[in-house]
C-alpha positions in Angstrom: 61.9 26.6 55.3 59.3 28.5 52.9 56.1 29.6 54.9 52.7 28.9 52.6 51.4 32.3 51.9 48.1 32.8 54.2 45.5 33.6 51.1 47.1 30.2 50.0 46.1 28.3 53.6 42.8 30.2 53.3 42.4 28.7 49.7 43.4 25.1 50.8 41.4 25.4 53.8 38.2 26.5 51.7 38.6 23.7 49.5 38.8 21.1 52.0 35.3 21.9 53.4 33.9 22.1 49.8 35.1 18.2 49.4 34.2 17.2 52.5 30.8 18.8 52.5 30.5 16.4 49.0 30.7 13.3 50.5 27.7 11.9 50.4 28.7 9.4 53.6 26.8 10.9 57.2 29.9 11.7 59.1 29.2 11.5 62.8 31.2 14.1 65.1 31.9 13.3 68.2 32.6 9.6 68.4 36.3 7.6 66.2 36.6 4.0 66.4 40.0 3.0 67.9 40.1 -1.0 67.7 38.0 -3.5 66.2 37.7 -7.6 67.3 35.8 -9.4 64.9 35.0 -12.9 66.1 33.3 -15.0 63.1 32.3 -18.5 62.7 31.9 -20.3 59.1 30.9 -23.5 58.3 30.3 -25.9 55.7 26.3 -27.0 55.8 25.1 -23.2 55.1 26.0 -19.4 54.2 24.7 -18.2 57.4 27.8 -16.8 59.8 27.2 -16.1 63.4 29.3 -13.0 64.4 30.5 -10.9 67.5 32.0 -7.1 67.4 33.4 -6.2 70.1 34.3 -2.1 69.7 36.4 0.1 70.9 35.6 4.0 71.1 36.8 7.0 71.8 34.6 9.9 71.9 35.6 13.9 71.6 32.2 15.7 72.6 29.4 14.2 74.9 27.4 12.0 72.8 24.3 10.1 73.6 23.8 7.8 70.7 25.5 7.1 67.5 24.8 4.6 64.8 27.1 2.1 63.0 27.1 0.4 58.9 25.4 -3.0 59.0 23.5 -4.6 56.3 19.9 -5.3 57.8 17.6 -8.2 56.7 16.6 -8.4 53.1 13.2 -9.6 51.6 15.7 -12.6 49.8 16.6 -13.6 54.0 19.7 -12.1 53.3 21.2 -10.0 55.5 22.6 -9.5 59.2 20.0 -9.4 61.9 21.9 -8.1 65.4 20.9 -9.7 68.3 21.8 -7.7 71.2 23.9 -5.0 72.3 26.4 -4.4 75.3 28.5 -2.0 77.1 30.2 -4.1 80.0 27.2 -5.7 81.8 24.8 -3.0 80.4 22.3 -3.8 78.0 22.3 -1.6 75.5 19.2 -0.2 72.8 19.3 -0.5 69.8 17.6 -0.3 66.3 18.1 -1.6 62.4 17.1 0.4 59.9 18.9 1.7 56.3 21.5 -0.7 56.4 22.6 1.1 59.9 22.2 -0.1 63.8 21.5 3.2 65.8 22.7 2.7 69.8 21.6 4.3 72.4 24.1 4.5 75.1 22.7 4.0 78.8 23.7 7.8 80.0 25.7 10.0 77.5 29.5 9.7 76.8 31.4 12.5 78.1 34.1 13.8 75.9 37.5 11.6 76.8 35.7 8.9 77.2 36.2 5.4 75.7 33.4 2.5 75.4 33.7 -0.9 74.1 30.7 -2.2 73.0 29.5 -6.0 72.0 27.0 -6.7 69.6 25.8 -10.4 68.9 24.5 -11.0 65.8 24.1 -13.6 62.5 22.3 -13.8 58.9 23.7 -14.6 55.7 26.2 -12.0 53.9 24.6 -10.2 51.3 28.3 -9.4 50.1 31.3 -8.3 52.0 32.3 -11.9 52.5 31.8 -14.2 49.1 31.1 -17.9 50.1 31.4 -19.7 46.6 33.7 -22.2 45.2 37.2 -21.8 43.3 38.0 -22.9 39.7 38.9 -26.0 41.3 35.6 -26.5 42.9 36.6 -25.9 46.7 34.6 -23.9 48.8 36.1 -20.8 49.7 35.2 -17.5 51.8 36.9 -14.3 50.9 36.4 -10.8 52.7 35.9 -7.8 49.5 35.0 -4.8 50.8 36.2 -2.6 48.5 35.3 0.5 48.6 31.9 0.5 51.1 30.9 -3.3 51.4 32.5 -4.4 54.6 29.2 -3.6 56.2 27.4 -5.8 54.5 28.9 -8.4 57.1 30.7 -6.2 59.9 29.2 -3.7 62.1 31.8 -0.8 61.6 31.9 2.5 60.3 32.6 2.0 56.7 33.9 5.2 55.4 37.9 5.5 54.5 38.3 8.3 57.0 37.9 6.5 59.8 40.6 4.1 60.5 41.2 1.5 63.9 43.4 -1.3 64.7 42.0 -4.7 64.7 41.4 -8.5 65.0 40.3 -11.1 63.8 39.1 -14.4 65.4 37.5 -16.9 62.7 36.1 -20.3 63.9 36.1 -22.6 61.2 36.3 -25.9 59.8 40.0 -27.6 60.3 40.3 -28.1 56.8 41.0 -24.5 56.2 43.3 -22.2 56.3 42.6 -19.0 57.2 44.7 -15.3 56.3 44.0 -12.6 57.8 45.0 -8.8 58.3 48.0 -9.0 60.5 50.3 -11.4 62.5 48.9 -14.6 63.3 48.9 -15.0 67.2 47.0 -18.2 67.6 45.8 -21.2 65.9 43.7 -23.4 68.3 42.5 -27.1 67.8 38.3 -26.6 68.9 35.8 -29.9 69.4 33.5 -30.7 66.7 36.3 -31.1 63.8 37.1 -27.2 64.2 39.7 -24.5 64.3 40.4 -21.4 65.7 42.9 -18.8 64.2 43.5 -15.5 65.5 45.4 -12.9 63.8 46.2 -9.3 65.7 47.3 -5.6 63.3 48.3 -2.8 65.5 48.3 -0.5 63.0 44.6 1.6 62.3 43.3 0.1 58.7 40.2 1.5 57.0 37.4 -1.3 57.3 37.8 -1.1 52.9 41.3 -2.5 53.8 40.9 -5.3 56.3 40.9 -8.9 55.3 39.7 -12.3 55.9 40.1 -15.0 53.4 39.5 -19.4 54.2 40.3 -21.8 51.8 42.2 -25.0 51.1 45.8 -23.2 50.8 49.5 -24.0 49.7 51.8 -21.8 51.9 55.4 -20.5 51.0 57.2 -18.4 53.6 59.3 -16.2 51.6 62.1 -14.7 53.8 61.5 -11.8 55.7 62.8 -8.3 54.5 63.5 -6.1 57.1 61.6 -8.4 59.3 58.5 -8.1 57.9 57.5 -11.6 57.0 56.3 -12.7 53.5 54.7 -15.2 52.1 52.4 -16.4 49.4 49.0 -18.0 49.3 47.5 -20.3 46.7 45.3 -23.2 46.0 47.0 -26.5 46.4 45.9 -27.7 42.8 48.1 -24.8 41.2 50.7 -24.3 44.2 53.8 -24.6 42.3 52.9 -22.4 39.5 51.7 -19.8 42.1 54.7 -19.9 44.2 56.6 -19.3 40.8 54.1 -16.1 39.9 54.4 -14.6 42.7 58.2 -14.9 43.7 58.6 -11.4 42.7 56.9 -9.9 45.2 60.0 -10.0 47.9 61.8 -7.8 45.2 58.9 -5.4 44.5 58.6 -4.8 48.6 62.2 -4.4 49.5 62.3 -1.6 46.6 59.2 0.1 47.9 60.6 -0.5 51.8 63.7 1.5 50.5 62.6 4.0 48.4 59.6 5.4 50.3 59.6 4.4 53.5 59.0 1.5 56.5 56.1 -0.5 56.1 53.5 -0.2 58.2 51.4 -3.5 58.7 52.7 -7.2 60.9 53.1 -9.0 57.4 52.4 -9.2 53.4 51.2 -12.0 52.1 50.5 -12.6 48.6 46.8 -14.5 48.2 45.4 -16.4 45.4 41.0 -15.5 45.8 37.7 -15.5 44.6 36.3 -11.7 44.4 35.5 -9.6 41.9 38.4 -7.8 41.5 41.7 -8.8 39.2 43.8 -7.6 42.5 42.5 -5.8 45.8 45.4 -4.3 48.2 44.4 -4.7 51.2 46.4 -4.1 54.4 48.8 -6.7 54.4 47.1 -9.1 52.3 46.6 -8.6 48.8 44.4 -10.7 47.4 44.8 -11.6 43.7 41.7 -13.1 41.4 41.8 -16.9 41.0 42.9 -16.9 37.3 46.0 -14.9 38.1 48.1 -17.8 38.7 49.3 -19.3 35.0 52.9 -20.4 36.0 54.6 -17.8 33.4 54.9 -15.0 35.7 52.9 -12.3 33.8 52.1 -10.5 37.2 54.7 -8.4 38.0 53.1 -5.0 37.2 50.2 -6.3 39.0 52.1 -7.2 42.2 54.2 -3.5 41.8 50.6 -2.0 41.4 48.9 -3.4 44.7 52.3 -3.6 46.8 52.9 0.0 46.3 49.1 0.6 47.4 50.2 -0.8 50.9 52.4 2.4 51.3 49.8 5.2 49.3 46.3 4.2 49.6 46.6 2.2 53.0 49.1 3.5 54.8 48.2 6.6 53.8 44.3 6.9 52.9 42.0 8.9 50.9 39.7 10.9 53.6 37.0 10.7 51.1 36.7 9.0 48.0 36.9 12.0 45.4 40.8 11.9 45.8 41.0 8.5 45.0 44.0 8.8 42.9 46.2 9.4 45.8 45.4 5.5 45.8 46.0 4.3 42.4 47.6 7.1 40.8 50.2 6.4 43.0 50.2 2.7 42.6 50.2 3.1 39.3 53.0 5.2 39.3 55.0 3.5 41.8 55.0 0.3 39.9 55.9 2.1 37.0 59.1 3.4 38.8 59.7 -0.2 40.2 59.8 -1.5 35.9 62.7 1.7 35.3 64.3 0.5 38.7 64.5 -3.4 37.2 64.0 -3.9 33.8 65.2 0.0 32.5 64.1 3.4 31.0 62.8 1.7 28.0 60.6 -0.5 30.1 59.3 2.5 31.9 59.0 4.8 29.5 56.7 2.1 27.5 54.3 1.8 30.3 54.3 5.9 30.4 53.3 5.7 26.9 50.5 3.2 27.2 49.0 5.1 30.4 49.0 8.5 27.9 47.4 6.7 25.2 44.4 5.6 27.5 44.1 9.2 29.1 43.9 10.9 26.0 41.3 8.3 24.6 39.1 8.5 28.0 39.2 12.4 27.9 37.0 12.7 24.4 34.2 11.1 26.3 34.9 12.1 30.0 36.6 15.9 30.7 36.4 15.9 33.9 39.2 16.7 36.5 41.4 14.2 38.5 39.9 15.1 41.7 35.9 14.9 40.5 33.9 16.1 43.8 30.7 15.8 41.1 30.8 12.2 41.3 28.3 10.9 44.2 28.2 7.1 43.5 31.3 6.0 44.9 31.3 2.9 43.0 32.2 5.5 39.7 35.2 7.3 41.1 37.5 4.6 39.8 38.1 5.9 36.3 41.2 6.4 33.8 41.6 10.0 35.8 42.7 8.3 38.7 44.5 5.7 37.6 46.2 6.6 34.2 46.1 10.4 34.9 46.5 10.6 38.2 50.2 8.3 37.5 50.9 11.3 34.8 50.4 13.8 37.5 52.6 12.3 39.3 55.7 12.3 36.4 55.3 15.3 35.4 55.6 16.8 39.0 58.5 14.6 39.1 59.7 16.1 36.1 58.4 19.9 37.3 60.6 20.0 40.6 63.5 17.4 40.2 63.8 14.3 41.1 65.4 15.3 44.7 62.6 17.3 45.8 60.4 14.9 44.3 61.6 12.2 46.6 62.7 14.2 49.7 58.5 15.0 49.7 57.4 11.7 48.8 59.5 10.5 51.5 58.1 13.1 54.3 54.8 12.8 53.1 54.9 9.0 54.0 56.4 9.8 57.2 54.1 12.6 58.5 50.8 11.0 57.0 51.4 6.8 57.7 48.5 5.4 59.5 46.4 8.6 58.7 44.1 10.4 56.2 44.9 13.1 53.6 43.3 15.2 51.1 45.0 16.7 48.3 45.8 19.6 49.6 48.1 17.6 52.2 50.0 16.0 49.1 50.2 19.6 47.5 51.5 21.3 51.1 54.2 18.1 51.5 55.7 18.4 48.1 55.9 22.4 47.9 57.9 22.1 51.2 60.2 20.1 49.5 60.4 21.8 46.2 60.5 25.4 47.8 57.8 26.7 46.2 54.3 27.3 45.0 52.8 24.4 43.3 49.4 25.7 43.0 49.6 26.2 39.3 50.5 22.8 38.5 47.7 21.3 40.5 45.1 23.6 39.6 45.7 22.9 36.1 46.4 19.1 36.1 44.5 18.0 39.3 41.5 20.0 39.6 40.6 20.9 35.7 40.3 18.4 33.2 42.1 18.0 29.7 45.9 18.1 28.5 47.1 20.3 25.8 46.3 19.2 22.4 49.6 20.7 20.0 49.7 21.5 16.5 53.2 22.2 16.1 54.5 23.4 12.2 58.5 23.7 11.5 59.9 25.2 8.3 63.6 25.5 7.0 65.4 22.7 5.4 68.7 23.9 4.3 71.9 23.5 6.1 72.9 26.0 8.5 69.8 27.5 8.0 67.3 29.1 10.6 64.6 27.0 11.4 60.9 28.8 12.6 58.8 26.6 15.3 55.2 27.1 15.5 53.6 25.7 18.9 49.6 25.9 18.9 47.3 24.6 21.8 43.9 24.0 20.4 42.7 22.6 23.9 39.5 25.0 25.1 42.4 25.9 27.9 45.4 27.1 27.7 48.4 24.8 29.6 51.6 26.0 30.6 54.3 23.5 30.7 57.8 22.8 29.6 58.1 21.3 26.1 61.3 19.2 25.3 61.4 19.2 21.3 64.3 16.9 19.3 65.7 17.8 16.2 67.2 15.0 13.8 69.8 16.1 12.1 71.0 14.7 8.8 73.7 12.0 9.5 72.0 10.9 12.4 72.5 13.6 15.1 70.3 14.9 17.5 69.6 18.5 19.3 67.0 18.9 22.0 65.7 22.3 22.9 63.1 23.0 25.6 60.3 25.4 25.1 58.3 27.0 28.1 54.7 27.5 26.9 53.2 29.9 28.7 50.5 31.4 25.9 47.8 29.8 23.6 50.7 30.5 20.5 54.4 30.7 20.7 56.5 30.8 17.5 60.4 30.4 18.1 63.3 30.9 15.6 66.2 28.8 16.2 69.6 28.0 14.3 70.1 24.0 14.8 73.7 22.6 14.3 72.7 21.2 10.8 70.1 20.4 8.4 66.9 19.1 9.8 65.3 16.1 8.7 62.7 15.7 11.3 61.0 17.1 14.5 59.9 15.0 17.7 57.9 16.2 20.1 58.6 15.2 23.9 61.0 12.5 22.9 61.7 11.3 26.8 57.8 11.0 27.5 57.8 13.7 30.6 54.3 15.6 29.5 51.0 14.4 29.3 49.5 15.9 25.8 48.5 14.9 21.8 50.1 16.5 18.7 53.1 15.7 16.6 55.1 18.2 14.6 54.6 18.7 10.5 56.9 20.0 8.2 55.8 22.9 5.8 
C-alpha cells in the first residue's frame, strides 16, 4: 500500500480548513444531531401546519446553549412561530430571531451527553413544503428543500454536513397518500375523516435530502432488487403513462447496486411532484416535476442522473457546498456510464460530447474552477462546472488511471464514506490508493483551476510513405499536461492512432504513418476535455 507523502497530508490538510473556513453557514462545535421525528399535520381548509420535533442530540464538549434553522414570522403572516420548548419534563428557553431558535438548556450538557428535545410549534410555510395544486387541479404538498430550505418548515440544522436518522409522522386527510423518506411502518385510520402514516430511515440523511410528499397517488410496486423495494408514484389522471416512464428505474438501480456498491436507504420510490426542480434526489425518494410524465419514456437519463445521486451526493454528501460536484458530477457521470452499459459506446460517447460542448461554451463567460470556494450564495454553486465538468473530471481520471483502479476506488470510496461527509481531498486520497500514485497534478489542474486546453494543431506531408510533422499548440493562458490520442486517416480507408503526452506549451513530433494521409482527428474516442481541431498546411 503507497503511504501519502507528509508535505502532501499537510497540503490536503491546509486546504480543508481554507474551505471550511468559506462556508458562510455558523457551524456550531460541540453539539451533532443523531435522529430527527417530525410529526406534521396538513389539512385542507388552510396552508397553516401545526408541527412537533422531537430531537435527538449528542453533544462532544459541555455546551450550555445552541441554536437551530427555523424560519420565524414574516410581515406577509408567513412563517413558523414555536410555541414551546422541552427536554423531558423541563421547560426549556428559548428565543426566535434570523430565521434561528436559540435554546437554552436548563444546566449545561456535559460532553457524552445525549438530549432529546420537543419543540411545539405552527405558521404557514414560507417554502420548504409547497401546498399548491397539480396540472390536474388537486391539491398537493411536497417537501423541496434543496439545498438550505428545509428550515423554512423544520426546526433542524440545515447544513449538508450534518446528517441524522429520521421519521416522519404526517396527519392528514384520508384522501391522501402520503411518501415519505424511508420504510413505511404504519398507516392508521384517525377520527375526523383522517390518516396517519408513519414512515422510519435508519440511515443519517442531510435535512436537503429528506422527504415528504401528499397527494392523490397511483402506486406500482415494482419488485424488489436485492430487497430493496421499488415503486413508482404518480397522479391517478396520468398513472398508466407514468408507470410506463418510469419502468426503467428497476434497471437503472440494479446497475448502480452492482457496480458501486449496496444502497443505503429502506426503499426508492420514483414520485411524480410539484417543486421547482425538473428532478430532486432525495434519499430514497426522488421526486420528479409534474410534466415529466408524457407516456414516451424520454426519462431515462433523468432517472440514471438522480438514481446515481442516491449513492454520490446522499449516501455520500458534500460537507459544504463548494464541492458540489461530488453530487452531480458524479450523477452526471454515472448515468452517463449506465447509457454505454445499455444502449453502447456510441450512446455514451454522444452524451460525453454534448457535456464538452456546454463546458467549453460556459467557460468563455465563467473561468472559474470546479471546486469555486469564491462563491458565497449557495443558491449559485450549481453551474456547468459541476455538472458538465465535474462528469469530465471524472472520465478523464477514468481514462488517467485505468479503468481497474478507477473502479477498485470508486468502489472503496462508497464503502469507507456511505452515510458520511467528504471533501475533495477524501475523493483525491481514495482514488490515489487505488491507482498507486500521486494524483495531485491532475486535480490541481482540472479541479481547482479553471479552463481546458484550447489546441491549434497543424500537420504537413502528403505523400506516401512520407514523414509527416505534428505541430501541437495550447493557446490556453495555462499550460495543461495530458495525454493526446491523435487518428490518422489513411488513404483507402485505414486508420493509425498515435498518443502524444503534452507536457509543454509547444510540442512538434515527426512521425512516419503506414501510408498517405488524408486527414487528422484529434481525440477520436472523446477521453479529454479540450477545443481545437487539426489543419493541414
Amino acid at each position: 500500500m503507497r503511504s501519502t507523502p507528509i508535505l502532501h497530508l499537510l497540503a490536503l490538510t491546509v486546504f480543508v480548513t481554507i474551505a471550511q473556513a468559506r462556508d458562510p453557514y455558523p457551524r456550531q462545535d460541540g453539539l451533532d444531531i443523531e435522529h430527527y421525528v417530525f410529526r406534521v399535520e396538513l389539512n385542507d381548509t388552510t396552508d397553516r401546519i401545526s408541527g412537533e420535533a422531537y430531537i435527538t442530540i449528542r453533544f462532544t464538549k459541555p455546551v450550555p446553549s445552541f441554536f437551530l434553522d427555523l424560519a420565524g414570522p414574516g410581515p406577509d403572516g408567513s412563517g413558523m412561530t414555536v410555541r414551546s420548548v422541552y427536554a423531558g419534563e423541563q421547560v426549556l428557553r428559548f428565543s426566535q430571531s434570523d430565521d434561528r431558535v436559540m435554546i437554552t438548556l436548563a444546566k449545561s450538557a456535559e460532553a457524552g451527553e445525549r438530549i432529546t428535545i420537543a419543540i411545539r410549534y405552527d405558521g404557514i410555510p414560507r417554502d420548504g413544503l409547497i401546498i399548491s395544486k397539480n396540472k390536474f387541479g388537486d391539491r398537493t404538498f411536497f417537501a423541496d428543500h434543496w439545498p438550505d430550505r428545509g428550515h423554512q418548515w423544520l426546526p433542524c440544522i440545515d447544513h449538508p454536513s450534518d446528517k441524522a436518522s429520521l421519521q416522519w409522522v404526517v396527519v392528514a386527510p384520508a384522501h391522501y397518500q402520503v411518501i415519505a423518506t424511508g420504510r413505511k411502518v404504519e398507516e392508521t385510520s384517525l377520527p375526523k375523516g383522517r390518516k396517519l402514516t408513519h414512515y422510519s430511515e435508519r440511515a443519517p440523511v442531510a435535512v436537503k435530502l429528506m422527504a415528504m410528499g401528499a397527494a392523490r397517488f397511483s402506486v406500482k410496486e415494482e419488485q424488489p432488487v436485492d430487497t430493496i423495494g421499488q415503486s413508482i408514484w404518480v397522479f391517478p389522471q396520468n398513472g398508466q403513462e407514468g408507470f410506463h416512464d418510469f419502468k426503467p428505474g428497476v434497471s437503472v438501480f440494479r446497475y448502480f447496486q452492482q457496480q458501486i456498491g449496496p444502497f443505503a436507504y429502506e426503499k426508492l420510490a420514483h414520485v411524480q411532484s410539484k417543486t421547482r426542480w425538473g428532478g430532486l434526489e432525495n434519499a430514497g425518494n426522488i421526486f420528479y416535476s409534474e410534466g415529466s410524465v408524457t407516456g414516451s419514456r424520454p426519462l431515462d437519463h433523468l432517472i440514471a442522473h438522480e438514481a446515481a445521486h442516491q449513492w454520490f451526493g446522499d449516501a455520500v454528501t458534500e460537507s459544504d457546498w463548494h464541492h458540489v460536484w461530488l453530487s452531480e458530477g458524479f450523477a452526471n457521470y454515472f448515468a452517463n456510464l449506465y447509457f454505454e452499459y445499455t444502449f453502447g459506446f456510441e450512446s455514451f460517447k454522444a452524451e460525453m460530447t454534448k457535456e464538452r460542448e456546454r463546458v467549453i461554451q460556459y467557460y468563455r463567460k465563467n473561468p472559474n474552477p470546479v471546486v469555486d470556494t469564491t462563491i458565497l450564495d449557495i443558491n449559485k454553486v450549481l453551474n456547468t462546472n459541476v455538472y458538465q465538468k465535474g462528469c469530465w473530471v471524472l472520465h478523464m481520471l477514468r481514462r488517467e488511471i485505468g479503468d481497474e483502479a478507477f473502479w477498485k476506488g470508486i468502489r472503496s470510496y462508497y464503502a469507507r464514506y456511505r452515510n458520511g461527509n467528504v471533501l475533495t481531498p477524501n475523493f483525491q486520497q481514495e482514488m490515489e490508493q487505488a491507482a498507486g500514485r500521486d494524483l495531485r497534478p491532475f486535480f490541481d489542474q482540472w479541479v481547482y483551476r479553471g479552463g481546458h486546453p484550447k489546441l491549434r494543431v497543424t500537420w504537413k506531408g502528403k505523400s506516401a510513405n512520407s514523414r509527416i510533422e505534428l505541430r501541437i499548440d495550447q493557446e490556453q493562458a495555462q499550460a495543461f499536461r495530458f495525454p493526446l490520442k491523435v487518428r490518422f486517416q489513411l488513404a483507402g480507408g485505414g486508420t493509425w492512432d498515435q498518443v502524444v503526452t503534452m507536457e509543454s506549451r509547444q510540442q512538434t513530433l515527426t512521425l512516419r504513418p503506414p501510408g498517405k494521409v488524408v486527414s487528422v482527428i484529434l481525440d477520436p474516442d472523446g477521453d479529454l476535455l479540450f477545443e481545437g481541431s487539426a489543419t493541414a498546411q
